[in-house]
C-alpha positions, 0 to 999 in steps of 0.5 A, spaced: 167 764 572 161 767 573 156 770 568 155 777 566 163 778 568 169 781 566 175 778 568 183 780 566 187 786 567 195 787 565 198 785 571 202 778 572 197 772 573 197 765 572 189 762 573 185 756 570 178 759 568 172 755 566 166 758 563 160 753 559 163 749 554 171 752 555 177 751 559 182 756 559 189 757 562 191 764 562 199 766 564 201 773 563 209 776 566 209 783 565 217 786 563 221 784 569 221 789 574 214 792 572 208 791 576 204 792 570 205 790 562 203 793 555 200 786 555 192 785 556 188 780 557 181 780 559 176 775 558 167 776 559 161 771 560 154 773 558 148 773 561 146 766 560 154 764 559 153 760 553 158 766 550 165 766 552 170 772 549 177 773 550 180 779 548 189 779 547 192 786 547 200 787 546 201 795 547 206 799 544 208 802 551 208 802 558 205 807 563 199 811 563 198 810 556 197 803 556 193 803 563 188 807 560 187 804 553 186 798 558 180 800 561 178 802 554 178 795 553 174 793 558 168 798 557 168 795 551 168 789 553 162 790 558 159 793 552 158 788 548 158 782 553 151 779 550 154 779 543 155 772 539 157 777 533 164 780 534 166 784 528 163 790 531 166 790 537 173 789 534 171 795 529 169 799 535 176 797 539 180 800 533 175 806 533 177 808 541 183 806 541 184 811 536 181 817 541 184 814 547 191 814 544 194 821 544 202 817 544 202 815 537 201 808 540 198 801 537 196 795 539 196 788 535 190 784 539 187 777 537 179 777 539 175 770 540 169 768 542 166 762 543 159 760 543 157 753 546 151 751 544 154 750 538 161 749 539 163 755 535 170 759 535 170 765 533 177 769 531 178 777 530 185 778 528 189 785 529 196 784 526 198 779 531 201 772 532 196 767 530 193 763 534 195 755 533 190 750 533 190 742 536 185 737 533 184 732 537 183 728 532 189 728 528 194 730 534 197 735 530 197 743 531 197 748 526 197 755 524 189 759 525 189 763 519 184 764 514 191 765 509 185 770 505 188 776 500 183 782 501 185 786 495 184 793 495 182 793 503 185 796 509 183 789 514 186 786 519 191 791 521 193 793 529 189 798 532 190 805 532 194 804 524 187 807 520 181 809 524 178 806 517 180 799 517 176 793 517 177 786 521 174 779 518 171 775 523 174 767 522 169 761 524 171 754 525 168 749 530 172 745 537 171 739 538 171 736 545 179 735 546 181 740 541 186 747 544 186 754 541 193 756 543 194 764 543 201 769 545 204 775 545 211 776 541 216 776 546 215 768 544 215 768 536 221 774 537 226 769 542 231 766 540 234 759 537 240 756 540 244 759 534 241 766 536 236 766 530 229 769 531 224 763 533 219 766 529 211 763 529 214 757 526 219 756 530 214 757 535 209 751 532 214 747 532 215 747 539 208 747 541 208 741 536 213 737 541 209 739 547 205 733 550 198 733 550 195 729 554 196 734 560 193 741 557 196 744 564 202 743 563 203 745 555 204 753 557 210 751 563 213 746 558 213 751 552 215 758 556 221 752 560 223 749 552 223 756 550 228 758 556 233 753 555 234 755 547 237 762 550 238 764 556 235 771 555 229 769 552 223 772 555 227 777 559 226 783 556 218 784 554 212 782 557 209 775 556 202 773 555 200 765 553 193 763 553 190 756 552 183 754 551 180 747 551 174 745 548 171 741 553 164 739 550 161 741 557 153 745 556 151 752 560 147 750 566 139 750 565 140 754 572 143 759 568 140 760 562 133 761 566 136 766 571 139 770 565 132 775 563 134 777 570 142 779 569 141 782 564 138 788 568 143 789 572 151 792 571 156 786 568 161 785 574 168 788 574 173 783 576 179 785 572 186 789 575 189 794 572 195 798 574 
């Protein structure tokens, strides 16, 4: 990925991607039959390419409305693609969600930003599925969540629910070898074989069973595991699964000196919305 770029859409993809520090594995499947989804994803690089962002966005909807809100998204993106702080960015999201949505839609979203220089992630979470985090250190992965109680505050809700909602931003540190796992809820709302919900916990204890050694393979072996419990799982909703590895490797000197001279110019449009 180049630097000062936007990348993603809501149409079917399956790529790897390497920004500095970063390698991510993105595999989204709109409804069947559908060109296009109520599942977003996009993912910027800054000037210099030390700030790596990836927004997923679940859209109550289809259509139109959803198209729009996505290129809403974008905007937004492009705006903020030099920013390491990203609280802003989520609040401005739920704001203009809150404009562009005349359906009475809403959208849970995860927002991520990594920051190579010192290996910091950083999560934003809208009401969605939280992420799950590998250590490669213990092997074990587990469910990314702060856990934390804010009483008497409207947080950490999906977009377009309250225009005043406030979202917390959550930071840890990625070792080299360490994953970050994120999807949409057409996994935690399939089935086990007994016909139960699988929940996010069911969906850990998959992830959990996953072999490692080839983080390539962890999102086709999940979306294969979770086919064989039933075999209607994954047919009626849009899919989304985004794995990122930290990879311990720097932003190129070339890019952190030609950076003063990107940022005067548009950040590059390279998503797909439809």
């Amino acid at each position: 990925m180049q630097c000062m770029e936007v990348w993603g859409g809501n149409q079917a993809v399956d790529r790897t991607i390497e920004t500095p520090g970063l390698r991510i594995w993105a595999f989204s499947k709109p409804y069947p039959g559908s060109d296009s989804g109520g599942d977003v994803y996009f993912l910027s690089s800054c000037a210099s390419g030390r700030v790596s962002r990836i927004l997923l966005a679940d859209v109550s909807g289809h259509g139109e409305a959803v198209s729009k809100i996505a290129i809403g998204l974008r905007d937004l993106m492009r705006r903020n693609v030099n920013y390491v702080r990203q609280s802003r960015l989520v609040t401005g999201m739920n704001e203009q969600f809150a404009q562009l949505n005349k359906t009475s839609e809403f959208a849970t979203a995860l927002v991520s930003t990594f920051f190579a220089p010192t290996r910091t992630y950083s999560l934003c979470n809208a009401g969605h599925p939280p992420p799950f985090l590998y250590r490669q250190a213990s092997g074990v992965w587990s469910e990314l969540s702060d856990g934390e109680e804010r009483a008497g505050v409207i947080a950490d809700i999906p977009w377009g629910v309250c225009d005043d909602a406030a979202y917390f931003q959550q930071d840890i540190q990625l070792q080299p070898g360490d994953m970050v796992l994120s999807y949409s809820d057409a996994l935690s709302e399939s089935e086990d074989s007994d016909g139960e919900p699988l929940g996010c916990d069911g969906v850990l204890q998959l992830v959990s069973q996953l072999d490692t050694r080839e983080p390539a393979n962890l999102i086709p072996d999940l979306i294969r595991q979770i086919g064989e419990l039933n075999p209607c799982n994954l047919e009626h909703d849009d899919m989304t699964v985004l794995l990122c590895e930290a990879n311990g490797s720097g932003t190129p000197l070339k890019d952190s000196l030609l950076a003063p001279f990107r940022l005067l110019r548009n950040v590059a449009d390279k998503t797909n919305i439809d």
